[in-house]
C-alpha positions as CSV (number, residue, x, y, z in Angstrom):
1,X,-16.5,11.3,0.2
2,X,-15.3,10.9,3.8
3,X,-12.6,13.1,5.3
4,X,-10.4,10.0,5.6
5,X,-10.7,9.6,1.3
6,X,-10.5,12.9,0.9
7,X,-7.4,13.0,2.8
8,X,-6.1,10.8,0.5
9,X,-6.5,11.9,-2.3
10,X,-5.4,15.4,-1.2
11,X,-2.0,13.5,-0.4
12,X,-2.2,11.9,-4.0
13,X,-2.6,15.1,-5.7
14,X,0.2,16.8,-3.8
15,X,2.5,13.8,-4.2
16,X,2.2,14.7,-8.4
17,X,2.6,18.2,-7.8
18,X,5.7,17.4,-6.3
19,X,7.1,15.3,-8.6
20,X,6.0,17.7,-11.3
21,X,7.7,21.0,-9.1
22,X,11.1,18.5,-9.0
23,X,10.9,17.8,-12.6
24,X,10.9,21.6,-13.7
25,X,11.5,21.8,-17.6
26,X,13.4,18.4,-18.1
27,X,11.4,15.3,-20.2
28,X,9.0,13.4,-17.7
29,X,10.9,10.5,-18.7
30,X,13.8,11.2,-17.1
31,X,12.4,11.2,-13.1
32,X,13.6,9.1,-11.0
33,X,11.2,9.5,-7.5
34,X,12.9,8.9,-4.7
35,X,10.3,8.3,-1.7
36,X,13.0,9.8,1.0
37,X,12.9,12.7,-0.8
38,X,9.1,13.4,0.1
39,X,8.5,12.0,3.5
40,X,4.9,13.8,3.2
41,X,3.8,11.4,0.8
42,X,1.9,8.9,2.3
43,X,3.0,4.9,2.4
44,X,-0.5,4.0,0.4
45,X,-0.4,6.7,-1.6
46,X,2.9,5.0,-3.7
47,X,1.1,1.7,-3.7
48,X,-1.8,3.9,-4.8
49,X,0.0,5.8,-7.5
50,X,1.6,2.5,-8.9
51,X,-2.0,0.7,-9.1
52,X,-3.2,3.4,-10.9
53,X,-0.9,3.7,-13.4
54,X,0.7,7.0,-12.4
55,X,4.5,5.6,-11.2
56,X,5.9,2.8,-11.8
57,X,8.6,0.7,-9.5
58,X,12.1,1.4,-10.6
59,X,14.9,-0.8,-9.5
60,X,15.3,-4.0,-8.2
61,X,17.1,-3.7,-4.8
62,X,15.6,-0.5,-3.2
63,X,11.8,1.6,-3.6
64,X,12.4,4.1,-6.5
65,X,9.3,5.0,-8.9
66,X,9.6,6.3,-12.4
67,X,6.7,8.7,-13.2
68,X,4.6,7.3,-16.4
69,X,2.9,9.0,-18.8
70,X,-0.6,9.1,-17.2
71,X,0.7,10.6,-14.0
72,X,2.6,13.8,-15.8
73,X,-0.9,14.4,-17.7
74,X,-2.9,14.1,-14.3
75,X,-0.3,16.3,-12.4
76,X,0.0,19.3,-15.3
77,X,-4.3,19.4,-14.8
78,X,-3.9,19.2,-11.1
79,X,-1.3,21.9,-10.8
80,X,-3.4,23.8,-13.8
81,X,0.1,23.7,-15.7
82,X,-2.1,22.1,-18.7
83,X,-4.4,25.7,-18.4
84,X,-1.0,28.2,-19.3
85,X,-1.2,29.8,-22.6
């Protein structure tokens, strides 16, 4: 993997933990993302995340996500949430 990739998909796996950390104990289903409200996140990482399943575009006029499914399970293993007994 080279440190360009890597770097990528350290930004990927940060952008869920975020989302996640926002979230807190409310339903998954009720996140809107906002990308202003994480200028870290890179601009190919949203295209990335949508392409893969993990957000998906919300709204017609403007750029807000909605976190699926797939991306709530991949960010509780990334952040180890999944791993609390």
């Amino acid at each position: 993997m080279t440190l360009f990739s890597r770097a990528r998909r350290q930004n990927l796996d940060k952008a869920l933990v975020s989302f996640l950390e926002t979230l807190g104990d409310a339903p998954f289903s009720t996140l809107i993302i906002d990308p202003g409200d994480y200028p870290d996140v890179l601009p190919r990482t949203w295209t990335e995340l949508t392409e893969r399943g993990l957000l998906k575009v919300e709204g017609v006029n403007c750029e807000m996500y909605k976190l699926m499914p797939l991306g709530y399970v991949r960010a509780l293993k990334i952040s180890r949430c999944s791993d609390a007994s």
